[in-house]
C-alpha positions as CSV (number, residue, x, y, z in Angstrom):
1,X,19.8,-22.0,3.3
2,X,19.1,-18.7,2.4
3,X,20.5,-17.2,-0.9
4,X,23.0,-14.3,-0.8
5,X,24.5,-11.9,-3.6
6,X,28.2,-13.6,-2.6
7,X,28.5,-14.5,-6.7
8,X,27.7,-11.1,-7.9
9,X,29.2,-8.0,-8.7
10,X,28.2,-5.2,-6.0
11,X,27.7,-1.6,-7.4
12,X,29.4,1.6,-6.4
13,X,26.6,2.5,-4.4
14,X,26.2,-1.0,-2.7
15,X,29.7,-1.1,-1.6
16,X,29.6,2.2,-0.2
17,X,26.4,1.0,1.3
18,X,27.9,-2.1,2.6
19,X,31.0,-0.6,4.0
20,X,29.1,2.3,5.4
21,X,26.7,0.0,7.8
22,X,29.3,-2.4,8.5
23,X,31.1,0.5,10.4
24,X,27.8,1.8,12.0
25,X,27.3,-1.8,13.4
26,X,30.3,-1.8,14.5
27,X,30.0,1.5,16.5
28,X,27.8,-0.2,19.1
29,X,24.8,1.9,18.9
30,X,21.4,1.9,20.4
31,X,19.8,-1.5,20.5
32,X,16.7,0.3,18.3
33,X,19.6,1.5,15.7
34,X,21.2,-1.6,15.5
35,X,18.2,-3.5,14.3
36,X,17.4,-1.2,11.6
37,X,21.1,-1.3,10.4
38,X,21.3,-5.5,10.7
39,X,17.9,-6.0,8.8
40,X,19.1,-3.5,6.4
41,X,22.5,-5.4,6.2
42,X,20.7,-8.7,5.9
43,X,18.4,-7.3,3.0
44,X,21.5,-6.3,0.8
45,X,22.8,-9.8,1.1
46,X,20.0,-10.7,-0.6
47,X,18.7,-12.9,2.5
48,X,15.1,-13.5,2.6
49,X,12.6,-11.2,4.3
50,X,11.2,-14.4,5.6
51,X,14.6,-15.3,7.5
52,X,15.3,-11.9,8.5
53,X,12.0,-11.4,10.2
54,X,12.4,-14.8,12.6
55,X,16.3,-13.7,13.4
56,X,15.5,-10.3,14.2
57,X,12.0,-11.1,15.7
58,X,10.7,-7.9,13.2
59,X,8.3,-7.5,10.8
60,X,7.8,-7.1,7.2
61,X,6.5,-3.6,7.4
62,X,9.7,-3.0,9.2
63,X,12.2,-3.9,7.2
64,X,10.6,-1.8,4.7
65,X,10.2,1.5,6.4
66,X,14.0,1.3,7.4
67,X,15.1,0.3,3.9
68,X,13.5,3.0,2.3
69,X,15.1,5.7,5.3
70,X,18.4,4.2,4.7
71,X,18.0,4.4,0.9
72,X,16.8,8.3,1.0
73,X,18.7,9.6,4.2
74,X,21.4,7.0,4.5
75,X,23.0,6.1,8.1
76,X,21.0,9.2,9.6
77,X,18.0,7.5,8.9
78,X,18.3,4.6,11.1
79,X,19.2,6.5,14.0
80,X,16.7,7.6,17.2
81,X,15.7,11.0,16.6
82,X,12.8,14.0,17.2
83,X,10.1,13.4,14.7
84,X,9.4,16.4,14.7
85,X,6.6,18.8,15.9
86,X,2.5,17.7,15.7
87,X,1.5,21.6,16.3
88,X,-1.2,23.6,14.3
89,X,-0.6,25.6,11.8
90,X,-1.0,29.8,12.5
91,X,-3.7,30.9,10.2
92,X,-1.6,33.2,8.7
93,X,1.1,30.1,8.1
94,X,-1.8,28.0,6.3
95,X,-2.6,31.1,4.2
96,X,1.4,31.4,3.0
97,X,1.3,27.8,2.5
98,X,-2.3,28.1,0.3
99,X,-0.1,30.9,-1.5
100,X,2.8,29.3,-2.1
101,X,0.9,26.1,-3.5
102,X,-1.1,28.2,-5.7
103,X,1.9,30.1,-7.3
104,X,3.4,26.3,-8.4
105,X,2.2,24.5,-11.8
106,X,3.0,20.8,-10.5
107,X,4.2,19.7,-7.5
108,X,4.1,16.0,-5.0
109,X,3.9,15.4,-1.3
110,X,6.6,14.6,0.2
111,X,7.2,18.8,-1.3
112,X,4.8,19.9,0.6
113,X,6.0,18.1,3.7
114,X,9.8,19.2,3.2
115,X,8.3,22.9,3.0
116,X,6.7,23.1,6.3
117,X,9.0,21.0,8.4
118,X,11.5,23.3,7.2
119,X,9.9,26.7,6.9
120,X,7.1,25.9,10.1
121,X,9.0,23.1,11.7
122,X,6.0,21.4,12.1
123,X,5.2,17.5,11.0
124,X,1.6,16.5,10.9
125,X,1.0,13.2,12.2
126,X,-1.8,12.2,9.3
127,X,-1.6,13.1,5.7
128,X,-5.4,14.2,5.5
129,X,-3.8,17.4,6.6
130,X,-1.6,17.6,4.0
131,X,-4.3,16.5,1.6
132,X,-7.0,19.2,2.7
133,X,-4.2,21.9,2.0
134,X,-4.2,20.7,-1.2
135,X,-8.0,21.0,-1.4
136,X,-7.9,24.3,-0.5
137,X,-5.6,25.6,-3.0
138,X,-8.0,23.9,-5.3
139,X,-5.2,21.2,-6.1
140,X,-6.1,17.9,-7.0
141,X,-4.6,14.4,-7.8
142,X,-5.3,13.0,-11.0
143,X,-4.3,10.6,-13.4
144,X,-5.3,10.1,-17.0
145,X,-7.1,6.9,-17.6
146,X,-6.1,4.6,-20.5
147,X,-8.8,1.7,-21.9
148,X,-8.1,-0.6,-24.7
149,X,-10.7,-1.6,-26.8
150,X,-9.7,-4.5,-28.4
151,X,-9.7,-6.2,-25.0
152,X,-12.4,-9.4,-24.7
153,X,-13.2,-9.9,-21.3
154,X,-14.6,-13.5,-21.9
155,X,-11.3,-14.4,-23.7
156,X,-9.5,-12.9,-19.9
157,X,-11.0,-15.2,-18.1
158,X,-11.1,-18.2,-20.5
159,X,-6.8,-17.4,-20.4
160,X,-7.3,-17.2,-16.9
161,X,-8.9,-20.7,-16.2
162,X,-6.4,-22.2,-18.5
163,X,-3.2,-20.6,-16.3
164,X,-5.0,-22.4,-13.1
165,X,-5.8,-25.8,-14.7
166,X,-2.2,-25.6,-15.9
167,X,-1.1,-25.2,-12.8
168,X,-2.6,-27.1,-10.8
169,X,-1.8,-30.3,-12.9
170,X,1.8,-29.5,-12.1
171,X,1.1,-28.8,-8.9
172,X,3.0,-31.4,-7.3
173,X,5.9,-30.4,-9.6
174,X,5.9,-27.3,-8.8
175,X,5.8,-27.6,-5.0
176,X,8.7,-30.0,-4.7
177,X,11.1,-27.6,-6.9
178,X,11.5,-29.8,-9.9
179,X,9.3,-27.5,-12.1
180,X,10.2,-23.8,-11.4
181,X,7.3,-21.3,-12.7
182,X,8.3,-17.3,-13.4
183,X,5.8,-15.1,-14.0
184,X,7.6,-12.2,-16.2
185,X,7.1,-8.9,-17.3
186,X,9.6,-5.5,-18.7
187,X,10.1,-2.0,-17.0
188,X,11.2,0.4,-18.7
189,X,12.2,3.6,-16.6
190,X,13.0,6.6,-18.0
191,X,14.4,9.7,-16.4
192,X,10.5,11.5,-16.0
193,X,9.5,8.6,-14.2
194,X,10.3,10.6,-11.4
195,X,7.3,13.2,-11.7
196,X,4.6,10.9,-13.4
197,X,1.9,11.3,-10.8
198,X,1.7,14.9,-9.0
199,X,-0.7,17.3,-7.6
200,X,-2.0,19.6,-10.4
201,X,-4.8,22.7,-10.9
202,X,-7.8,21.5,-11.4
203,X,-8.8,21.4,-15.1
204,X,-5.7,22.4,-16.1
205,X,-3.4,20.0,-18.1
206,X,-0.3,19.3,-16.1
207,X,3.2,19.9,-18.5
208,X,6.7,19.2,-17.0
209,X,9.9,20.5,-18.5
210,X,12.0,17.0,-18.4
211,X,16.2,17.5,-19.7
212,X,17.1,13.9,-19.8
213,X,14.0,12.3,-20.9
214,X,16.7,10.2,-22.9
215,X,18.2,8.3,-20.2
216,X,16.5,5.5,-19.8
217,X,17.1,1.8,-18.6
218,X,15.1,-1.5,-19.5
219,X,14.7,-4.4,-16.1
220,X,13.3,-7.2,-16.5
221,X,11.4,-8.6,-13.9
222,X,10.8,-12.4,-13.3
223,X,8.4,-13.8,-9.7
224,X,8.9,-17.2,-8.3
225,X,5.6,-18.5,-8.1
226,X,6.0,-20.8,-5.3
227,X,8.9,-19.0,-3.4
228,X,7.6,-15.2,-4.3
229,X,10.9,-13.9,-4.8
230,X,11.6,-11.2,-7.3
231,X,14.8,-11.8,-9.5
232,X,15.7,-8.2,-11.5
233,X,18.0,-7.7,-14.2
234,X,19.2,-4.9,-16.4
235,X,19.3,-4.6,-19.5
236,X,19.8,-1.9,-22.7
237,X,16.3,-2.7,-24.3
238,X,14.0,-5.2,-24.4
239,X,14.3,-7.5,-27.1
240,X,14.7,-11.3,-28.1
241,X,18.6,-11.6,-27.8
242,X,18.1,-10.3,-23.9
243,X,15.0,-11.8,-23.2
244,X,16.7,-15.4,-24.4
245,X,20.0,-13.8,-21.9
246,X,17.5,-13.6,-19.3
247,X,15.9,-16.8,-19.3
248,X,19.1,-18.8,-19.1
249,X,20.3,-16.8,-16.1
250,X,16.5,-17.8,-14.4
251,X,17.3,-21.2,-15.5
252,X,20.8,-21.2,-13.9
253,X,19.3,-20.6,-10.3
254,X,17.9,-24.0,-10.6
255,X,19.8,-25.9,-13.3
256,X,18.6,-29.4,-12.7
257,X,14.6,-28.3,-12.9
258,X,12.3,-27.3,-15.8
259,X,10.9,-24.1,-16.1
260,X,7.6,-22.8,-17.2
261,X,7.4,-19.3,-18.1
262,X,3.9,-17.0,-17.9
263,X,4.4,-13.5,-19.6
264,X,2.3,-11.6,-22.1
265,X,2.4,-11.7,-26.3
266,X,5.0,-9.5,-26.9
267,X,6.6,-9.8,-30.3
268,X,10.1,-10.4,-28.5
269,X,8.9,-13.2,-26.3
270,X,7.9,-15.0,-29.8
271,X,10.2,-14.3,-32.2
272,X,13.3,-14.7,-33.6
273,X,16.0,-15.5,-31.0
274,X,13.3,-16.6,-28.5
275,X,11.7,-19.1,-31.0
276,X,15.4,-20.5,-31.7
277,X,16.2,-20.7,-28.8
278,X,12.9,-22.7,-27.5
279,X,13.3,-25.2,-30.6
280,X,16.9,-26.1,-29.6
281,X,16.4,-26.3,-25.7
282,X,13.5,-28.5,-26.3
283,X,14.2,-30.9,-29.4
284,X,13.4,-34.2,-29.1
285,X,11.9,-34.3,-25.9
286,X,7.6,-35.0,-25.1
287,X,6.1,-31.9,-24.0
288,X,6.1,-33.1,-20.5
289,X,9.9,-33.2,-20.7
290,X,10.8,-29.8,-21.9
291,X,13.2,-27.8,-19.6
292,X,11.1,-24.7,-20.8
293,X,8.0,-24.1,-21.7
294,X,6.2,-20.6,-22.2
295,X,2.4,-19.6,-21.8
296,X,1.1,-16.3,-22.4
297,X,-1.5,-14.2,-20.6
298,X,-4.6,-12.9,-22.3
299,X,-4.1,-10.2,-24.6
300,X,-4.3,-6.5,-23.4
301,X,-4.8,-8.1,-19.3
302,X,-2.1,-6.2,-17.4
303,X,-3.7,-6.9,-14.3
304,X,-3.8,-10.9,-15.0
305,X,0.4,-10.2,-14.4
306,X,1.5,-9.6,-10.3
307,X,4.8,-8.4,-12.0
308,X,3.0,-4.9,-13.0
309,X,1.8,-4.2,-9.4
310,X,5.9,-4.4,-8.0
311,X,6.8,-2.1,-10.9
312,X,4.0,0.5,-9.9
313,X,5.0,0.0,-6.1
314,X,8.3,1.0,-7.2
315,X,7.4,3.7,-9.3
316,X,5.4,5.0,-6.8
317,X,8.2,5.4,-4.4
318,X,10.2,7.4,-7.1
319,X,7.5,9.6,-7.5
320,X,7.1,9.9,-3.9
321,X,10.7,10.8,-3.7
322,X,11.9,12.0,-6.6
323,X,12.7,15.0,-5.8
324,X,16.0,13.9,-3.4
325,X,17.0,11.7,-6.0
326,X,19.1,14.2,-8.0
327,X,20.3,11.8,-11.1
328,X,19.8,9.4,-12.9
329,X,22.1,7.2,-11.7
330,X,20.5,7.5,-8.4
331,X,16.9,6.9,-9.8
332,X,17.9,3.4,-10.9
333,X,20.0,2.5,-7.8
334,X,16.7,3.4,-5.8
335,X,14.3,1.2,-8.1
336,X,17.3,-1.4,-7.7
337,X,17.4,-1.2,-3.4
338,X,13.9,-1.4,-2.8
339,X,12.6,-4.7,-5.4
340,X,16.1,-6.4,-6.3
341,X,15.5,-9.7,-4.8
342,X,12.9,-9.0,-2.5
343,X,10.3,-11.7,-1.1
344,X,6.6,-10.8,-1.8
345,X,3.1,-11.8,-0.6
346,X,0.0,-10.0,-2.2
347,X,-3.9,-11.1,-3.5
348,X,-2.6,-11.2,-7.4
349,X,0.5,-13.7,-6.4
350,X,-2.6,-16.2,-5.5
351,X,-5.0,-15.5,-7.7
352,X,-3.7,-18.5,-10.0
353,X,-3.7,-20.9,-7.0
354,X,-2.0,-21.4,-3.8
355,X,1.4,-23.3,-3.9
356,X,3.4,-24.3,-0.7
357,X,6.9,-25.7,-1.0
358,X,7.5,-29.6,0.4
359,X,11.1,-28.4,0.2
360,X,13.1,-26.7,2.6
């Protein structure tokens, strides 16, 4: 059976959402249309991509693109319409584009696309376009690169092999469902998370007024190993009280199984409320017994954790359209639509060891 959001709360904008679809389905419209809307529909139930893909005879990719269309452009982006035109650029256009480029001190792609659909009515059909206008503005993207150097690469991949030999001992455990593994991490987004990465001068430091860099909103973010499902919560902060509040609403999706838990040393998956709460749950009981255990990964390893690449994914769509989303609010019902209970399949979700359910 697949899993559905019947027992929770909807939000404002997922009712709206909801109720909004529901009435476009209903509305008969093009066969193409009505796909889009149903694997939309299907998506918010929280029914897996997996199912939704052999119903509707789609693919992942395309539950995806729609999603994200719906999410920025809502019912109008489901529907058959002109993509727009593939023609050239005048040479005097590219040179009032150059200009235009040149006169801003940050600014993203999807901008530059929104400018000359609507100023030229044009839509180039590959981004290199896009990217060599850039170029010739002398625009470039760039990052700034961050390197820890207390990390010990021989104690990464001694944690490493010690995550896969765990594993696999429980492997049959974990396959039939009775032991449940979560790898974990924390996002916290805050309101400039919108304009993080962007197109800048070249050697020229890139500074962006931000006016609510105070809003801000912690999720938590936990991976099923075996099924790849993300389960995402919200909370004020990050701290032991909500981590403890998060693992017993993990636990509750499979109440008679044990859990093991995989998440980096951070003082709040330790101490205080966490350690209390670990000592009670397991008292009494051999190590093999515990209903939940916790391993960490090696110190200053990001990349050992699948969990970071969904939160850059996501981020990276906020970015990407950040500039439509025009609160807050908005921001975090974006993040929400396009992770919250979502199936996925990537390298880093095997690079512990492959794990196939002998459930249905």
């Amino acid at each position: 059976m697949s899993p559905n959001k019947s027992s929770e709360k909807f939000g404002e904008h997922e009712v709206q959402a909801l109720l909004e679809l529901e009435s476009f389905i209903a509305s008969n419209p093009d066969p193409r249309e009505l796909k889009r809307a149903v694997a939309v529909r299907m998506l918010m139930e929280g029914i897996w991509r997996e199912t939704i893909q052999t119903i509707l005879g789609v693919s992942s990719p395309f539950i995806s693109k729609w999603k994200i269309n719906y999410a920025l452009q809502g019912i109008e982006g489901l529907r058959l319409k002109h993509q727009g035109s593939q023609g050239q650029l005048k040479p005097e256009e590219r040179e009032e584009i150059i200009q235009w480029l040149t006169n801003q001190n940050h600014w993203d792609l999807s901008a530059l696309e929104n400018y000359i659909a609507e100023r030229y009515q044009i839509e180039f059909q590959s981004k290199t376009s896009y990217y060599q206008l850039f170029k010739s503005a002398g625009i470039s993207w760039k990052k700034s690169q961050k390197k820890n150097p207390k990390r010990d690469e021989e104690l990464v991949k001694k944690k490493h092999e010690e995550i896969c030999k765990n594993l696999e001992e429980h492997r049959e455990a974990i396959e039939s469902g009775t032991l449940v593994v979560y790898l974990i991490d924390e996002c916290h987004l805050l309101w400039g998370d919108v304009c993080g990465y962007l197109w800048g001068k070249r050697n020229e430091r890139i500074e962006i007024p931000l006016v609510n860099e105070r809003e801000k909103q912690t999720y938590y973010g936990a991976i099923n190993l075996l099924r790849k499902q993300l389960v995402l919560r919200e909370y004020a902060s990050a701290n032991s009280e909500n981590t403890v509040a998060f693992l017993k609403d993990l636990q509750s999706l499979n109440p008679a199984a044990r859990h093991l838990i995989i998440w980096d040393g951070a003082s709040y998956h330790r101490y205080k409320e966490m350690k209390a709460y670990l000592e009670e749950i397991n008292l009494g009981k051999e190590k093999d017994e515990w209903p939940l255990t916790c391993i960490l990964f090696a110190p200053t390893a990001p990349e050992q954790n699948p969990v970071e690449d969904i939160w850059l994914n996501a981020k990276t769509g906020l970015r990407k359209f950040g500039k439509r989303l025009s609160s807050f609010s908005l921001v975090k019902w974006f993040f929400n639509f396009t992770i919250q209970e979502q199936s996925f399949d990537f390298p880093k979700l095997h690079k512990f060891g492959n794990f196939e359910p002998t459930f249905s």
